[in-house]
Each structure stands twice: as structure tokens, then as C-alpha cells.
N, C-alpha and C positions, 0 to 999 in steps of 0.2 A: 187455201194453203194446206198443203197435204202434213199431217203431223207424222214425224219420223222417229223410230227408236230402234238403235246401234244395238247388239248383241254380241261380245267378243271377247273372249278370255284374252287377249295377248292384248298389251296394253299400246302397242307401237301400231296394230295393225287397225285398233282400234283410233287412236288421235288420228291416223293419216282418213280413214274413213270421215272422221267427225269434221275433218279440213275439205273433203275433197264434196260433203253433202252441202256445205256454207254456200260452195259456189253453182247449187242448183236452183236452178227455176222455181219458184212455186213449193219449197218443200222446206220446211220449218226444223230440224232437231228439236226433240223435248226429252229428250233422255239416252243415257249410255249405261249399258250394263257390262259386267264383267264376268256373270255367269249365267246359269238357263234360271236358277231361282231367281236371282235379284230382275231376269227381264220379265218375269212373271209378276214381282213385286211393283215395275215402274209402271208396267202396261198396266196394272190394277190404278196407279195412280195417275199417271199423265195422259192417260187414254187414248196414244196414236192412232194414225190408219194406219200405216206399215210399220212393223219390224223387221229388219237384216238380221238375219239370224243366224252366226255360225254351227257346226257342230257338234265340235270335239273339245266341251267346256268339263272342269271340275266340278263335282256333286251334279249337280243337274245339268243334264247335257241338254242339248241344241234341239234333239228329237222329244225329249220329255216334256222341255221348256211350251215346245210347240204343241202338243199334244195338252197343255193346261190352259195356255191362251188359248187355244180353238173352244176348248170346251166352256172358259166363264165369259170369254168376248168373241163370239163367234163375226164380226163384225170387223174384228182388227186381222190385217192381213199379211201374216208372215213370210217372205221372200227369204230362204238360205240359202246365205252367202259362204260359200265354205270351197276346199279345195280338193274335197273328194266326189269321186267323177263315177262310184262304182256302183251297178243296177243295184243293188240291195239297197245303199244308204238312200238313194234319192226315191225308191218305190215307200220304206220305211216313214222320211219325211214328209213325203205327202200322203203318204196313208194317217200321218200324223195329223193330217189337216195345214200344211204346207201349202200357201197359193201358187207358189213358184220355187223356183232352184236355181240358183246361179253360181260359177266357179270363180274363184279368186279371180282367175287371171283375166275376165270380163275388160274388160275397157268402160272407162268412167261413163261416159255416152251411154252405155247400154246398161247401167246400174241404175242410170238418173230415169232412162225410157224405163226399166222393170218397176222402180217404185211407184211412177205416176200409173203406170198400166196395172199394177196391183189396186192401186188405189179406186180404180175403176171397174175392179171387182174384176181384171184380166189372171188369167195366169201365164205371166211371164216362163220362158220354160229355157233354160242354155242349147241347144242344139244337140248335145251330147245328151241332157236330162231328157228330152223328145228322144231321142230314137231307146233309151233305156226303157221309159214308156212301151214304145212298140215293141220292143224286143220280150217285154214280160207278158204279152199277147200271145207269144208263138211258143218263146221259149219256158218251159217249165223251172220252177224255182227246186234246186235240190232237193228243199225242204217237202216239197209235195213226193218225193219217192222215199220218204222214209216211215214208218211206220209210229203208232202212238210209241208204243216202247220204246221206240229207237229215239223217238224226241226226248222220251223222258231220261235213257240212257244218255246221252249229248249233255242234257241238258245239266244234268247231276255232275258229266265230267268239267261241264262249266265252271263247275263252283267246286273243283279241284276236289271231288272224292274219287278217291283210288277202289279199283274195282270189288273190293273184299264189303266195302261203306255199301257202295249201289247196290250190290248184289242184296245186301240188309234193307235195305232203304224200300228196294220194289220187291222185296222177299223170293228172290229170285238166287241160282245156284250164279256161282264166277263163271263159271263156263258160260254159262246164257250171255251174260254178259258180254264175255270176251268174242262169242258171237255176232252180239249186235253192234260191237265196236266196228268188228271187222266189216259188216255191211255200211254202218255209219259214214266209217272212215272210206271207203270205197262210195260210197253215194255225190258224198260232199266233197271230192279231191283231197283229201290230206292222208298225211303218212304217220300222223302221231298224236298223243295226246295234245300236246301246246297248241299244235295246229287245229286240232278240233276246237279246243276250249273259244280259243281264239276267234275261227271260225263263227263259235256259238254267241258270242257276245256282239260280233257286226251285224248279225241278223237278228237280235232282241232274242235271242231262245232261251226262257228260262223256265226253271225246275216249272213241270205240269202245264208246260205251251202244249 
């Protein structure tokens, strides 16, 4: 019997999951979480083989959550289940130590095959997460055409200091700055602050990446 543990901030999308795993084969529920902490806390106690693991939770997200199982139960095998589909997040979770990726919209059939096929030490992959895989083969990640500065400048604008703070921060003139904005913002598609910041937080970049 495969021991199963639910990972889902929304509490409706979570029941329908904890209904729809009742009626699998071979696969047990031993726990339901509601954040990426408390599925760090159950997996410490009820010691599944798989956890479903959403992404986008309060306090501890779905990627951190993943990234503390991997490292104290390297044994238990996290599958996210989640409904973002974009090469950054799904490179991110399994750089996490993520054995699989699957998108909401999956069909119940192919949730129940990823959990057993995880549990068999597979990694389950959604067809869109496989070609994001290939694509980060050929294609270069923005992040690789920017310079350390530029990371650090981004990275600074992350955490919402205005360019007078950074310039202080990396002891650096505003102009320099307003420099490395302009190659930043020109590297990574955006046209603005919000857009970088924003930008900077979906790809994990913070102060001193």
C-alpha cells in the first residue's frame, strides 16, 4: 500500500483531491496539509512515499516545502501538483528535488498512474513539464545573460529598494545603477520596476544569488 500525503492551501481543491485518492488502487492517505510547513511537519510524522504537492502556498511555498523533504527524507517522493505550466517553476521544483510535475488539469487516471509510478522511484513528468525539461537544454535561462551585479541589482529591486538604497547598498553611483536596470530590464523582457521585482521572485533571485 503506497502511503499518500495531500499538500494544498485551498481547502475545496484539497477535499476534492482527498475524495478522488479514496477511490485509488493500492494508495492509502495518511495526511493533508494546508501549507508547505505543516507538509514538512506530517511527512516528519506519518512518513509517506508520495506527496502531491501544490505550489503557490502561504509562508512556505510548495518549492521550499519540497526542497526540506528532499533533504531530511530523501526517500519520500514529491509529485507537484499545481496549475503552473512555466519553464522556470517546473526547472525550480525539480531542482528542488521534485520527482515529478503534474498540472491541475491532469485527469484522475493519470494522478493515480504518477503516484504509483513515483512510488517506484519513476518520475512522472506532464508532457508540457518534458518538453520545458528539453527546452532548458538548448534554450539559455535569461538569468545566465546577466552579470553578478545585475543579479545583485534585480535582486535588491526585489525587495523594493529604490535606486538611491542600491546605489548605498553595493556602494555604487545611481547612474550605475540606472545602467544595470536598463540592461536587467532589457535581458529579462520587462518594462518596469513591478515587472522585474515580480519577475525576480518567480525565479527564486534573491539579495546575493
Amino acid at each position: 500500500m503506497i502511503r499518500l500525503l495531500i499538500a494544498d492551501d485551498h481547502a475545496v481543491v484539497r477535499s476534492g483531491l482527498e475524495r478522488l485518492v479514496s477511490t485509488f488502487d493500492g494508495i492509502e492517505l495518511v495526511g493533508s496539509a494546508a501549507d508547505g510547513h505543516e507538509a514538512v511537519e506530517q511527512c516528519e510524522r506519518a512518513r509517506p512515499d508520495v506527496v502531491l504537492m501544490d505550489l503557490e502556498m502561504p509562508d512556505v511555498d510548495g518549492i521550499e516545502a519540497t526542497r526540506r523533504i528532499a533533504a531530511a527524507q530523501p526517500d519520500v517522493a514529491v509529485v507537484v501538483l499545481t496549475s503552473f505550466s512555466d519553464r522556470e517553476q517546473i526547472l525550480r521544483a525539480l531542482d528542488a528535488g521534485a520527482a515529478g510535475y503534474l498540472l491541475k488539469d491532469a485527469e484522475p487516471a493519470e494522478i493515480e498512474k504518477a503516484v504509483h509510478a513515483a512510488a517506484r522511484g519513476e518520475a512522472p513528468l506532464d508532457p508540457r513539464a518534458g518538453r520545458a525539461l528539453l527546452e532548458a537544454r538548448t534554450v539559455p535561462s535569461p538569468l545566465d545573460a546577466l552579470s553578478e551585479r545585475e543579479r545583485e541589482v534585480l535582486a535588491l529591486v526585489a525587495r523594493g529598494l529604490p535606486n538611491k538604497l542600491i546605489a548605498r547598498e553595493l556602494a555604487i553611483s545611481e547612474k550605475t545603477v540606472k545602467a544595470h536596470l536598463t540592461q536587467v530590464f532589457r535581458a529579462i523582457g520587462v518594462t518596469d520596476r513591478t515587472q522585474a521585482a515580480l519577475w525576480a521572485e518567480r525565479n527564486g533571485l534573491s539579495a546575493g544569488s
